[in-house]
C-alpha positions as a Markdown table, in Angstrom:
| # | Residue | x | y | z |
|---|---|---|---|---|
| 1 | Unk | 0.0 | 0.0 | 0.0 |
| 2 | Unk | 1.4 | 3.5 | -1.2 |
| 3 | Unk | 0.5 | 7.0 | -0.7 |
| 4 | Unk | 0.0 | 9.4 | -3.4 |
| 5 | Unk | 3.6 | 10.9 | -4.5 |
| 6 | Unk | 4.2 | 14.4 | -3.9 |
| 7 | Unk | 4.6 | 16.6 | -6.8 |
| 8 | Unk | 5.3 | 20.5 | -5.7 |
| 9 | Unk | 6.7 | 23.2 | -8.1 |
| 10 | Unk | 8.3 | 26.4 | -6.8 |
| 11 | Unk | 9.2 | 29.0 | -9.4 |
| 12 | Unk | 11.5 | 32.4 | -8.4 |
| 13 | Unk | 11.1 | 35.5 | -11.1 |
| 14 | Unk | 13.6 | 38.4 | -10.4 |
| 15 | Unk | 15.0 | 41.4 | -12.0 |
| 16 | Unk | 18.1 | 43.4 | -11.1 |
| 17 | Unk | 18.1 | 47.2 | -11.1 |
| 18 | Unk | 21.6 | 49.1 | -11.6 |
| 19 | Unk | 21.7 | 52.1 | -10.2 |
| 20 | Unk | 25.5 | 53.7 | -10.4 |
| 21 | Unk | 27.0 | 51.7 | -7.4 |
| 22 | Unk | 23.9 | 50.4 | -5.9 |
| 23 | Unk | 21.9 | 47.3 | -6.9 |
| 24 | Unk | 18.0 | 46.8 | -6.4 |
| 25 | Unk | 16.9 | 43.0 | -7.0 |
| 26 | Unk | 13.1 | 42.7 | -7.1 |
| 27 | Unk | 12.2 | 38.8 | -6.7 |
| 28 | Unk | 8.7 | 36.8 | -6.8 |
| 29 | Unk | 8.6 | 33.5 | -5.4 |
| 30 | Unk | 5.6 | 31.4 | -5.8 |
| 31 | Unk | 5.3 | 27.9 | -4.3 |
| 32 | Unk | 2.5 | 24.8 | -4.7 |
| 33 | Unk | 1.7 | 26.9 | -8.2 |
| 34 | Unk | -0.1 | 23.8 | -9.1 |
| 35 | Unk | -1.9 | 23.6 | -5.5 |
| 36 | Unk | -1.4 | 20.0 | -4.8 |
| 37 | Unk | -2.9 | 18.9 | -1.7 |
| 38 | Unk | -1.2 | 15.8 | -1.5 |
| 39 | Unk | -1.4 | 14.0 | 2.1 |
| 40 | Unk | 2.3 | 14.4 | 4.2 |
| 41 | Unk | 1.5 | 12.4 | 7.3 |
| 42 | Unk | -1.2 | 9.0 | 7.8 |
| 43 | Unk | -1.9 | 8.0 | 10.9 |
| 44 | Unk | -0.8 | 4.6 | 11.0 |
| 45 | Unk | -1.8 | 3.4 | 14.3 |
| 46 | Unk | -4.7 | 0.8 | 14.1 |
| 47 | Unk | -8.4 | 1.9 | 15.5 |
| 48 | Unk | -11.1 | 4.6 | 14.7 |
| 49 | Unk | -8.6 | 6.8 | 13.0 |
| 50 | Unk | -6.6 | 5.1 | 10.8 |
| 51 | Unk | -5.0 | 6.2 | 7.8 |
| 52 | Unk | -6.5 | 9.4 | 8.1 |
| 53 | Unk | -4.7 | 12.0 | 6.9 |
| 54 | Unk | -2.9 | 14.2 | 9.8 |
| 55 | Unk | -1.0 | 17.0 | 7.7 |
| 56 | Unk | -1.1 | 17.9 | 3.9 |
| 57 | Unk | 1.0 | 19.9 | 1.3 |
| 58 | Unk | 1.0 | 23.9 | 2.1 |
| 59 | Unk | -1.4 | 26.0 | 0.3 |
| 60 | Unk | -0.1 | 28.2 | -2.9 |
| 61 | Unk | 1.7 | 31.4 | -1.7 |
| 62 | Unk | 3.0 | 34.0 | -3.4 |
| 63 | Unk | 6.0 | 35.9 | -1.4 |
| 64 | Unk | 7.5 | 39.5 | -2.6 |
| 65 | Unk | 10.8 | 40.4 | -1.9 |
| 66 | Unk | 13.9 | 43.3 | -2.4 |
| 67 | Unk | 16.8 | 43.5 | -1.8 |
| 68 | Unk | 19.3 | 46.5 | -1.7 |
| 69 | Unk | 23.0 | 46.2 | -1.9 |
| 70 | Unk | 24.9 | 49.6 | -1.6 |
């Protein structure tokens, strides 16, 4: 008996700004794009709650980000 397997893409988009000596990088990170909610954990213990599932794959996020370098 298997589980599902886990399929999770992550993607990073970024662009960097030149600005005489200083550097401005602009990212995007975006993670579960395809929103997978594949089951982590089973409880494996034998009774009333077996194999349910106890944690699945995160949501899809979308994080911004900068960074400055002087």
């Amino acid at each position: 008996m298997f589980d599902d397997r886990t399929n999770m893409l992550d993607v990073r988009f970024s662009k960097r700004l030149r600005l005489r000596r200083t550097t401005i990088t602009g990212n995007v990170d975006l993670s579960n794009i395809f929103n997978a909610n594949t089951p982590q954990y089973l409880n494996t213990q034998y009774g009333p709650e077996w194999l349910n599932v106890t944690n699945a794959l995160s949501a899809r996020v979308v994080r911004f980000g900068v960074q400055i370098g002087f």
